[in-house]
N, C-alpha and C positions, 0 to 999 in steps of 0.2 A: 549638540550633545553627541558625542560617540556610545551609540545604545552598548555595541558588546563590548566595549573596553571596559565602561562602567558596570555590563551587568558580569561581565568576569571578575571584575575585580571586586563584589560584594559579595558576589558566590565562596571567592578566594579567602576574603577574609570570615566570614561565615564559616565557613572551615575548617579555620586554623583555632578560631574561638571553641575551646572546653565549657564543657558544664560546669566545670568547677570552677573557670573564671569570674561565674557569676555566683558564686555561692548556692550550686545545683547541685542537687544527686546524680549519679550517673547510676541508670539504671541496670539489673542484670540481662535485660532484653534489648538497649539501645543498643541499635545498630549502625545509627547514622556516624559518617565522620565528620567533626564539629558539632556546633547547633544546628538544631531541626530548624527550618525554615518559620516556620508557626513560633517559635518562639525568638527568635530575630524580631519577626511581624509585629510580635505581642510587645514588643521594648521598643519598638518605632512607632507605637500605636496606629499601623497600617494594618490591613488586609494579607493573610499568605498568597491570598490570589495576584494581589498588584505586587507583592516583593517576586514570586514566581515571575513575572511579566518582564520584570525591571530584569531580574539576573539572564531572562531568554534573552536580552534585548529588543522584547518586543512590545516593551511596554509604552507608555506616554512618557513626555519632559517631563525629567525628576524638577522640581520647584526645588527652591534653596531652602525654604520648612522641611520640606524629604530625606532632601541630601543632609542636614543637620541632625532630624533627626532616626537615621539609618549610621551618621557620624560616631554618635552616643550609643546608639543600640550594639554598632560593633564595635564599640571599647578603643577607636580610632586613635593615636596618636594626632597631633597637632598637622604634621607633616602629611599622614595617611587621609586626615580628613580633608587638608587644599587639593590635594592629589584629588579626591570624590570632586571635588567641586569644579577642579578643570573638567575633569572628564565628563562632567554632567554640563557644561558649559556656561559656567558662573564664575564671575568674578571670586577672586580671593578674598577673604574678610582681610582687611588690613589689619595689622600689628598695632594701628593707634586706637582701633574701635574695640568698645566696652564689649572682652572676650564670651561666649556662653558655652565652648566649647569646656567640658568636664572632662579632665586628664583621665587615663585610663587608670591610674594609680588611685586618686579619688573613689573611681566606681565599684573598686576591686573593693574598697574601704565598705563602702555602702553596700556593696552585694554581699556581704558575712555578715553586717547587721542584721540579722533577719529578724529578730526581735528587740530591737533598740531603735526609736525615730532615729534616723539620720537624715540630713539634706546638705543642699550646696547653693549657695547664697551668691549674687554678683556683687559688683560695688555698688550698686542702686539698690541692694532689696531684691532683685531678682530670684525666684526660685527656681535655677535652673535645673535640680535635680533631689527627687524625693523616693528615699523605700518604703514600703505598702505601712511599714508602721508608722513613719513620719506623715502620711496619709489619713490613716484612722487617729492621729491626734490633732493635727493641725486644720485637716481637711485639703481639699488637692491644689495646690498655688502656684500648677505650672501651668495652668490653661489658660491664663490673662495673656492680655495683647495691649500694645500700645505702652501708653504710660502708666497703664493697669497692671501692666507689669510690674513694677516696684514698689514693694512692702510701705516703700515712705510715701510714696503716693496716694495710695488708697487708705492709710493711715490716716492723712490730713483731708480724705477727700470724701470716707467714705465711713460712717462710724462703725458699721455692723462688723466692722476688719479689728473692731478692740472687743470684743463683749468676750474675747479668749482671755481676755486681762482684766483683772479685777479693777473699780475705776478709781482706786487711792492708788494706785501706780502708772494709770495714762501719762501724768504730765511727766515724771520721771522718763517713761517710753518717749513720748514727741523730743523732751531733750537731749538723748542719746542720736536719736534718729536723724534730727538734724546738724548733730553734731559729726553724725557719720556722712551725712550729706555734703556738707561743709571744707569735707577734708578729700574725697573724694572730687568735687568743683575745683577745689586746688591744682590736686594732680593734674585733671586733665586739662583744665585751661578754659579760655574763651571759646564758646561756640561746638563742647563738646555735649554729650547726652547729658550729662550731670549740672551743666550752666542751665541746659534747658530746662530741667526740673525744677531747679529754681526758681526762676523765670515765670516759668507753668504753676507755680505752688504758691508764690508771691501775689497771684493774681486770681486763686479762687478758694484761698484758706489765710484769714485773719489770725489764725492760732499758729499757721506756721512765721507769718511773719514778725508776731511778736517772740517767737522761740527762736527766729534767726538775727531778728537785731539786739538778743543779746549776746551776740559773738562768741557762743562758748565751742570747746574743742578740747579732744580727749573725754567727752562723756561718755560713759561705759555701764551696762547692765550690771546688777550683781550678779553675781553666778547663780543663784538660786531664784530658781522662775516659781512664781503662782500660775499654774495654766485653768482656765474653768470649762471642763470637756460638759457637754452637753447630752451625754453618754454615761460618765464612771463620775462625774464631780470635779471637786477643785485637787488638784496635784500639784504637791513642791516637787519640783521639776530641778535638776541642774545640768545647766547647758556649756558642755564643754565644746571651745572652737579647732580647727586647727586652719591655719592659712597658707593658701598658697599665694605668693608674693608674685610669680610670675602673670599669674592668670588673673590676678587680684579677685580672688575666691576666698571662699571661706565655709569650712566643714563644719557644722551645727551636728551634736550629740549630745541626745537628751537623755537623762539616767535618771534614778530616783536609790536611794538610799535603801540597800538591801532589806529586806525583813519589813520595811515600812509599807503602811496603807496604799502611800502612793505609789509602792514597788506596785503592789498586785494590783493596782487599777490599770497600771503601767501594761502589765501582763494581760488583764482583759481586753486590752485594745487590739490584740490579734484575733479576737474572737470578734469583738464588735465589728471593726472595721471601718469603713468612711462615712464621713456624718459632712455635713454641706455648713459651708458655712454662711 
């Protein structure tokens, strides 16, 4: 690891990042130029103390969790983020492997929702990226590791990941899910993340395997979700996507129909906040 090259070059982009890139106020007293350091730290969910260290060069080996996620907190391009990773002295993610880096364009998306759930989904289920109110509805779905990572996963693996769905729409959800599974193992081929799930799901959920040997493909949610918040109650939700084909992403936004019950529960979830799920 080249300590100052890397901690110049976080300091640098630090910097050049506005408050308003992230959907901030810029106050009539801030003086700093770019983000304050504490708030960099708070979107990395590190310490100001260890990102100070990192940009002195005098910190410890950034770990490739760090580097990833200081990646996302400075709003990195694709390019700017391999760049961290040499510097830090880590291999490049390869271009074949199931992407988590969220385009800057995305987060620019998600940082002006401040009152709207938004997230950012991989091809597995992955939540690689959530705002405070996709938080206070869903509950937080970035902190899994492993194969705990993907929504399909602990869908077939783990029941208490459905009681947000009412249970006459479960099997509806497993058959979308594997259907998204399904098409995803396509793309990537033999011996990728997505064969392994398979793999992995065929061998400790009876329910996935009778929903994958019925071969279906193209199963799709309806756009209007039942969520059951454990907080505000049940809300008709609609979820509109947007895809990035490149990163093979997908932008999840949640709305609720003006003037309705579920607008203003919608609206109380800024006040509630995060609930476990």
């Amino acid at each position: 690891m080249d300590r100052h090259d890397f901690g110049d070059f976080v300091r640098a982009r630090r910097e050049a990042l506005q408050p308003e890139d992230l959907g901030l106020r810029r106050g009539s007293r801030r003086r700093t130029h770019g983000l304050r350091r504490e708030e960099v730290a708070d979107l990395a969910d590190m310490s100001a103390d260890y990102l100070a260290r990192l940009e002195r060069g005098a910190g410890p080996l950034a770990s490739e969790q760090v580097v990833k996620a200081l990646a996302r907190a400075l709003r990195l391009t694709v390019e700017e983020r391999d760049h961290l990773f040499v510097l830090a002295g880590h291999r490049v993610p390869a271009p074949t492997e199931t992407p988590d880096h969220v385009s800057p364009g995305i987060m620019r998306i998600i940082d002006r929702l401040v009152d709207t759930p938004a997230q950012v989904m991989g091809a597995l289920g992955e939540t690689l990226a959530q705002n405070p109110c996709a938080v206070a509805l869903l509950g937080d779905e970035t902190h899994y590791e492993g194969q705990d990572r993907s929504a399909i996963f602990r869908w077939f693996t783990d029941l208490e990941s459905r009681k947000i769905y009412p249970g006459e729409h479960h099997h509806h959800h497993s058959r979308v899910l594997v259907s998204q599974l399904r098409s995803a193992a396509a793309r990537q081929g033999k011996g990728s993340p997505a064969a392994g799930l398979v793999e992995h799901l065929h061998g400790v959920s009876p329910e996935f395997e009778t929903v994958w040997d019925a071969a279906e493909i193209g199963v799709r949610f309806t756009e209007e979700k039942l969520i059951l918040h454990p907080e505000v109650g049940e809300m008709s939700l609609f979820c509109q996507m947007v895809v990035d084909p490149d990163q093979m992403q997908t932008l999840l936004v949640f709305t609720a129909t003006p003037g309705s019950e579920s607008a203003e529960k919608l609206r109380l979830l800024t006040v509630v906040g995060v609930f476990e799920i």
